[in-house]
C-alpha positions as CSV (number, residue, x, y, z in Angstrom):
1,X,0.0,0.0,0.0
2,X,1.2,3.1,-1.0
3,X,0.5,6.3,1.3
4,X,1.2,9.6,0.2
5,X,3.1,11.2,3.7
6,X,2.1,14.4,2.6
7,X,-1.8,13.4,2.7
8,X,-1.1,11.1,6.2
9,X,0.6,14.3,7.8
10,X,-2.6,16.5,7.1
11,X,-5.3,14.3,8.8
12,X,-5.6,13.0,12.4
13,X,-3.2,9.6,12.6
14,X,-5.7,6.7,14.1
15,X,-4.6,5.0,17.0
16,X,-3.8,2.5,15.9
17,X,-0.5,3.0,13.9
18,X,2.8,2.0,15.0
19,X,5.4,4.6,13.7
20,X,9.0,2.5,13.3
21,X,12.1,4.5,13.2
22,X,14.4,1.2,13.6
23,X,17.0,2.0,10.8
24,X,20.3,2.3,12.3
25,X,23.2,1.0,10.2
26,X,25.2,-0.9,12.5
27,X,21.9,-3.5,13.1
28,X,22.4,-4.9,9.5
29,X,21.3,-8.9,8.2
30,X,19.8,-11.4,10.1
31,X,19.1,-9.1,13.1
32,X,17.1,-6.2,11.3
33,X,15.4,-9.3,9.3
34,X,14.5,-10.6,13.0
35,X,13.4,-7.4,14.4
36,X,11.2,-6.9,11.2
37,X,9.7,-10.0,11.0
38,X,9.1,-9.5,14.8
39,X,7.5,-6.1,14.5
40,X,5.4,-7.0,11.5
41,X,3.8,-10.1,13.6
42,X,2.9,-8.1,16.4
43,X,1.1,-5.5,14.7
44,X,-0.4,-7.9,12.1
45,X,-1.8,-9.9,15.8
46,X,-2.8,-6.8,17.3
47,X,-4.2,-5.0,14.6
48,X,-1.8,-2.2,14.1
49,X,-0.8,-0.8,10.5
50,X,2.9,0.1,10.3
51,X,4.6,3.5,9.0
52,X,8.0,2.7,8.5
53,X,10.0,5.7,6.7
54,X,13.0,3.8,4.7
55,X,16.7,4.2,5.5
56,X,18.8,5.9,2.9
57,X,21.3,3.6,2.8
58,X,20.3,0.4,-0.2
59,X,21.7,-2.2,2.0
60,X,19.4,-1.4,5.3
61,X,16.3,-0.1,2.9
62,X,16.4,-3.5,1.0
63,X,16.4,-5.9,4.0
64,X,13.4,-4.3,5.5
65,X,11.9,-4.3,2.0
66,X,11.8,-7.8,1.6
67,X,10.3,-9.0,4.7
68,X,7.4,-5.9,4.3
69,X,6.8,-7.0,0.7
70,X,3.2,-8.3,0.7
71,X,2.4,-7.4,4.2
72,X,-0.9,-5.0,3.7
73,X,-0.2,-3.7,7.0
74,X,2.8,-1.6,6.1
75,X,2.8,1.8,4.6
């Protein structure tokens, strides 16, 4: 699902989002995988849509990219 941040930034957020800002550098591979995976489970359980802004950097960007691929609780 693509949201434009412009249009999500002008109306009142619902509760029930989850806003993500897990994108340090240093937590690169299997352990940004994990906590993704992790992340996307609980709010798929609880009911919670994900904003997750991307990192810059292609290498970070691309692992969180593949495991929110599909997953129509992520904007």
């Amino acid at each position: 699902m693509k949201i434009n941040l412009l249009v999500l930034l002008t109306k009142p957020i619902p509760l029930n989002f989850i806003l993500v800002t897990l994108h340090r550098n240093e937590i690169r591979d299997s352990k940004l995988e994990k906590l993704a995976i992790a992340i996307c489970q609980i709010a798929k359980e609880k009911k919670y849509h994900i904003l997750w802004p991307m990192h810059p950097n292609k290498i970070v960007s691309n692992i969180i990219r593949n495991v929110l691929t599909n997953q129509s609780h992520v904007m």
